[in-house]
C-alpha positions in Angstrom: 160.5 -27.9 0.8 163.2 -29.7 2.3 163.5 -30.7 6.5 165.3 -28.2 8.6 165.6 -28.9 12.3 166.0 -25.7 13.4 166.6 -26.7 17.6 164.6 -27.5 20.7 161.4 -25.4 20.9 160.8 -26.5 24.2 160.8 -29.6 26.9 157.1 -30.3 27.5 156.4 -30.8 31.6 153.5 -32.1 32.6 152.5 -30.4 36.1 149.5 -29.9 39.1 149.8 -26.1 39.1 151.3 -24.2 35.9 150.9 -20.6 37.5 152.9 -22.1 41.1 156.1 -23.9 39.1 156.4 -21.4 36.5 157.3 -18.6 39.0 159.9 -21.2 40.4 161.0 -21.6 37.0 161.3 -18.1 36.6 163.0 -17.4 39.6 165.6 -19.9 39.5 166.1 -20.5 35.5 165.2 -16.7 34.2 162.6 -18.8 32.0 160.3 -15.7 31.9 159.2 -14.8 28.6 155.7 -15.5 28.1 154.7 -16.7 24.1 151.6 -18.2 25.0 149.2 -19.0 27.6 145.9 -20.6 26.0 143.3 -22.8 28.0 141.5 -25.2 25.2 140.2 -28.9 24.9 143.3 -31.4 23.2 141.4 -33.4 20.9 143.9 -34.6 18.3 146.1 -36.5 21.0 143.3 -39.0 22.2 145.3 -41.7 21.3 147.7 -40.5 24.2 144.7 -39.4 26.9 143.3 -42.3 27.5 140.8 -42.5 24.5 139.0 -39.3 25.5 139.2 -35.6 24.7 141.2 -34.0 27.9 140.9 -30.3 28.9 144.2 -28.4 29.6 146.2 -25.1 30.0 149.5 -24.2 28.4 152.0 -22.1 28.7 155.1 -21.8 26.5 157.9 -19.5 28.3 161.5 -19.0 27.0 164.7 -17.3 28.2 166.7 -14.9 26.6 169.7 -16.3 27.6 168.7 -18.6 24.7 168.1 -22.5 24.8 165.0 -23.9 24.3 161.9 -23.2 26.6 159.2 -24.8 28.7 155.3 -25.8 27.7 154.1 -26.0 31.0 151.0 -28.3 30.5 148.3 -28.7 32.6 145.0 -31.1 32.9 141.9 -29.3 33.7 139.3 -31.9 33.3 141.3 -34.6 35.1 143.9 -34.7 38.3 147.6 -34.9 36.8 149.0 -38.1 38.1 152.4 -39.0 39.2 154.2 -42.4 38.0 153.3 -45.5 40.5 156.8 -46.5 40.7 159.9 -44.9 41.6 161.7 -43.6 38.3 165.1 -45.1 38.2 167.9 -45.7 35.9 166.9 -48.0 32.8 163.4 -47.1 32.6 162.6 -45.5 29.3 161.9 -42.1 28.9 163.2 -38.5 29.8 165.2 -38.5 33.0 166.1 -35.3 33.3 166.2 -31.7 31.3 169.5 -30.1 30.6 170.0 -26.1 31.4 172.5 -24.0 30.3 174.4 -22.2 32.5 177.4 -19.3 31.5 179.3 -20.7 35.3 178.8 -24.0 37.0 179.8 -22.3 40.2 177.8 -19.6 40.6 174.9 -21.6 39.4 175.7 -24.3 42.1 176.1 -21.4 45.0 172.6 -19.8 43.9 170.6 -22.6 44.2 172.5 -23.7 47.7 171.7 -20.0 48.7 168.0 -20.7 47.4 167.7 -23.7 48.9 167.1 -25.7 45.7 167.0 -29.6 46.0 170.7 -30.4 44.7 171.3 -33.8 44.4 174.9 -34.4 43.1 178.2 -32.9 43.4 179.9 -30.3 40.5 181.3 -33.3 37.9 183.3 -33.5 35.1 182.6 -35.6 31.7 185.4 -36.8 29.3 185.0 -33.9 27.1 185.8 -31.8 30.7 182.1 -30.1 30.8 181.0 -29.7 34.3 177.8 -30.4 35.4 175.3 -30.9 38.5 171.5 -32.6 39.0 169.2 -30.4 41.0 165.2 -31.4 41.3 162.2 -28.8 41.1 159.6 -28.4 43.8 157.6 -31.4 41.5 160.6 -33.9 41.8 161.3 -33.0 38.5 165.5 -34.0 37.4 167.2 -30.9 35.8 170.9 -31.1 34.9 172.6 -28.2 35.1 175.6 -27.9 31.7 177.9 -25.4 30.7 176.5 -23.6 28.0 177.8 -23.8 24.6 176.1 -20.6 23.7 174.3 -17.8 24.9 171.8 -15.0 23.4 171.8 -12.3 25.8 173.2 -11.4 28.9 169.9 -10.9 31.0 172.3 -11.1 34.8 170.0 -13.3 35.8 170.8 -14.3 39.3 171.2 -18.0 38.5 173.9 -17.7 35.7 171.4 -20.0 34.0 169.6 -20.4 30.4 166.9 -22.6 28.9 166.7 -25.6 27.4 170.3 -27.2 26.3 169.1 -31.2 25.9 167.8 -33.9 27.7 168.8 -37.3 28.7 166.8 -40.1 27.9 166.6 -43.6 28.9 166.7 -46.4 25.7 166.5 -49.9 25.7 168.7 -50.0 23.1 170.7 -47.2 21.9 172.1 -48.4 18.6 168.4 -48.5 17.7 168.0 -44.7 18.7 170.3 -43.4 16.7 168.6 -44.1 14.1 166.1 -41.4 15.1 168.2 -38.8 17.2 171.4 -38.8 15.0 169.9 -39.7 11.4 166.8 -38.0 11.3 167.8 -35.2 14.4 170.6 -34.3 12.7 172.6 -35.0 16.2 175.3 -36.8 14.3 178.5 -36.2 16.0 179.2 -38.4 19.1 181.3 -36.8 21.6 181.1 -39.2 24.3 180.3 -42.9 23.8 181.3 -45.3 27.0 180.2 -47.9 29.5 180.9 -48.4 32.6 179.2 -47.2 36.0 179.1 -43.6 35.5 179.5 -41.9 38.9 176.8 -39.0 38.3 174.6 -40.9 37.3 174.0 -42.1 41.4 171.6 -38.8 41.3 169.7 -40.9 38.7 169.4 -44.3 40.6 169.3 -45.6 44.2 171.7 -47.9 43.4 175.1 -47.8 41.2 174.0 -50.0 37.7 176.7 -50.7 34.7 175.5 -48.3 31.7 176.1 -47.2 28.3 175.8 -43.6 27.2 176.1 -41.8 24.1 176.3 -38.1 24.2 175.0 -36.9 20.9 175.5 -33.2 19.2 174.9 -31.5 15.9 178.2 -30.5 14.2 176.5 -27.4 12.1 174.8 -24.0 13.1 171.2 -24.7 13.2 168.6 -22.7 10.9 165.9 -21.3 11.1 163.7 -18.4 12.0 164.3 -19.1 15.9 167.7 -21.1 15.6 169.6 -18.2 17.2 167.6 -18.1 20.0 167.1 -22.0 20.4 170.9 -22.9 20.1 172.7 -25.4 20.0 171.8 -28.7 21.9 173.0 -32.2 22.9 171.2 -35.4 23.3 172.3 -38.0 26.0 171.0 -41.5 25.5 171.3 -44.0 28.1 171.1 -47.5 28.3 171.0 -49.7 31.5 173.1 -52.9 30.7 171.0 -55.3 33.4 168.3 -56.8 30.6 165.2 -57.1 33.1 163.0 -54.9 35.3 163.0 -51.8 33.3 159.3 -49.8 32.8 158.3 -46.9 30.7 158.3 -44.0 32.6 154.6 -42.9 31.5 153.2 -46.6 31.8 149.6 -46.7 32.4 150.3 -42.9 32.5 148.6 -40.2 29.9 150.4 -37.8 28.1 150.0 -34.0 29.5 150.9 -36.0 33.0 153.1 -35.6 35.9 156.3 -35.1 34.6 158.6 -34.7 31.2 156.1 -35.4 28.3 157.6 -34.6 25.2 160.9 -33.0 23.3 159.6 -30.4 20.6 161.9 -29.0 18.1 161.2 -26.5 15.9 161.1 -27.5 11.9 160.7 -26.3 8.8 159.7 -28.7 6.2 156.9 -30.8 7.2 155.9 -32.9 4.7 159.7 -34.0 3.8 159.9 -34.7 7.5 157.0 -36.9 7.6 158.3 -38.7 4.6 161.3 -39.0 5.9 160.2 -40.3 9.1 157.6 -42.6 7.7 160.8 -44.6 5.5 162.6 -44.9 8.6 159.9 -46.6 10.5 158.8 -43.6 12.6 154.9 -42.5 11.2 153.6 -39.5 12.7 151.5 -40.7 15.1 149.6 -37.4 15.3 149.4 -34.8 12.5 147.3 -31.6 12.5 148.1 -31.5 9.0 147.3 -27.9 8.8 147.5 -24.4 11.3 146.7 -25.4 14.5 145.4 -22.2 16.5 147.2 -21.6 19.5 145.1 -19.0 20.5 148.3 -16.2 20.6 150.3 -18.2 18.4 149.7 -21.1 15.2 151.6 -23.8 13.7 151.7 -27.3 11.8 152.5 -30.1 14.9 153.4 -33.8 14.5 154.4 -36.3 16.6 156.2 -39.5 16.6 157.6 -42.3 18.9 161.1 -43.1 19.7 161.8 -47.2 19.3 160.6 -47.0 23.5 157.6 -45.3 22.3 159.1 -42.0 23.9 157.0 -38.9 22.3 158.8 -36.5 20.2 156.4 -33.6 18.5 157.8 -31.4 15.3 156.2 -27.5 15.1 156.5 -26.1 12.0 155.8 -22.1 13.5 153.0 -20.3 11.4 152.8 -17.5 13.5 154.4 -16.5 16.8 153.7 -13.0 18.6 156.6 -11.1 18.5 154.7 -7.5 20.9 151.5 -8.7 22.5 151.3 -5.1 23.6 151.4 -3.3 20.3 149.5 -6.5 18.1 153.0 -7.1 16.4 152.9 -10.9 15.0 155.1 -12.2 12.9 153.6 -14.8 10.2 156.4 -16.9 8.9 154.1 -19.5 6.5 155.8 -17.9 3.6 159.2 -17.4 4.8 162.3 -18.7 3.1 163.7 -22.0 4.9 166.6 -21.5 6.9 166.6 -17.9 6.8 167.6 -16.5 11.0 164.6 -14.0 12.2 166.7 -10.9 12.3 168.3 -10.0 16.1 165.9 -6.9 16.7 162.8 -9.1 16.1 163.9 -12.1 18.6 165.3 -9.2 21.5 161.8 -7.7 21.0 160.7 -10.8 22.2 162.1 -10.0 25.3 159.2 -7.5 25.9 156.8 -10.2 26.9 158.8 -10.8 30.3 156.7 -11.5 33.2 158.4 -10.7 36.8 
């Protein structure tokens, strides 16, 4: 089997309270479909929890706007902690999650009405795409993007989608392309300057001389989900002043306080791994075979980004498509690239929770 990056499964976010910020996230993103909720021990990411098995609860929600969704991730054998240090521009790691929205501004006027956190201005990039930075009750960065694509019209109140990218800090972003636009598949660069970037104040509290690469994938993705997923863009960016930059989970586990991990949905595992593994990216966790989610199963990997940034692979065995009526859909034996058909993914949309 050959590797298909089928899109961005979901942006994992590390919180103190899943049930509290998911009815935010619901309320102000229409990210309301529930996939999975499953309590459970984490055993195969020790090497990421401090050497010892952590306890946790999970939930995987997704709009059907389209975009990619959330795994709301939760210790519950330990206290989540925050990062010690103010998270600034030039530390390494995800600074904030992208959102698609179908209008900038009647996104921007719902969350003034709502009395969201927003924390920059409507802008404009090169390309023309507006955009604005809003933080979640947690401090968490989201940027709000036009959307390139959309699903289904669910009028949600916030004009807004799931998951359309993420920006993430790099110490060296020639380096990173070797992962996010050879192996990703993000291979066309639509933006690709230096300078200091005036959004990017909502990032810093100080204006700092960057370089930044917005990355996007020229084809159609495929893939069971692909439709729903959609497309998405990767922004890498790379503070030009050499010293004083930290990891953003330094001394930190994985599952904390914060953006843990960028999951994409794959098909073709093992020529993934190989793939990975001649580029100098070894899975750094495998679970080789199905790994129960309790209402949903799948192969998951993960690797490092040169800034040891964690991305994880899910190769989806089975996914429930009507918790109500049993319906599950096992895709182990599907053929690879083949779109779920569109009355399977809108029933989907039967698992909303108000």
């Amino acid at each position: 089997m050959k590797k298909i990056i089928c899109g961005i499964q979901q942006m994992g976010i590390g919180v103190p309270n899943v049930q509290e910020i998911w009815k935010w996230y619901r309320q102000n993103f229409g990210i309301n479909i529930k996939v999975f909720e499953e309590a459970a021990e984490a055993p195969l990411m020790i090497n990421y929890t401090g050497g010892k098995v952590q306890a946790r609860t999970a939930t995987l929600a997704l709009s059907m706007e389209g975009g990619g969704g959330f795994e709301i991730w939760q210790f519950t054998s330990r206290a989540t902690e925050k990062a010690s240090f103010p998270i600034n521009l030039g530390d390494y790691g995800f600074y904030a999650c992208k959102i698609k929205s179908r209008n900038i501004e009647k996104s921007y006027a719902f969350f003034s009405q709502n009395k969201v956190e927003i924390i920059s201005e409507i802008t404009q990039n090169k390309l023309g795409k507006k955009s604005f930075f809003i933080k979640d009750p947690n401090g968490n960065l989201f940027q709000i993007v036009e959307g390139r694509d959309f699903f289904k019209n669910t009028k949600h109140p916030s004009y807004c989608g799931g998951v359309a990218g993420t920006i993430i800090g790099v110490s060296d972003i020639d380096q990173s392309l070797k992962l996010y636009k050879d192996i990703l598949g993000y291979s066309t660069i639509e933006v690709d300057e230096t300078g200091s970037i005036e959004n990017y104040l909502a990032l810093s509290n100080e204006e700092k001389l960057v370089r930044r690469v917005i990355l996007a994938h020229p084809d159609q993705r495929k893939g069971p989900f692909a439709k729903l997923l959609g497309p998405t863009e990767i922004e890498l960016v790379q503070a030009l002043d050499p010293t004083g930059h930290k990891k953003i989970f330094e001394n930190r586990f994985w599952g904390d306080w914060g953006f843990i991990h960028l999951c994409f949905d794959i098909q073709g595992m093992d020529a993934l791994k190989k793939e990975c593994e001649a580029s100098n990216f070894p899975f750094t966790v495998d679970s080789a075979d199905t790994f129960d989610m309790g209402e949903a199963g799948g192969r998951f990997s993960y690797i490092e980004d040169p800034d040891g940034t964690l991305i994880e692979f899910v190769e989806t065995h089975k996914v429930p498509i009507l918790k109500k009526l049993g319906w599950y859909i096992n895709l182990k034996n599907k053929k690879q690239g083949k779109h779920l058909p569109n009355f399977i993914l809108h029933a989907m949309g039967l698992n909303k929770v108000n």
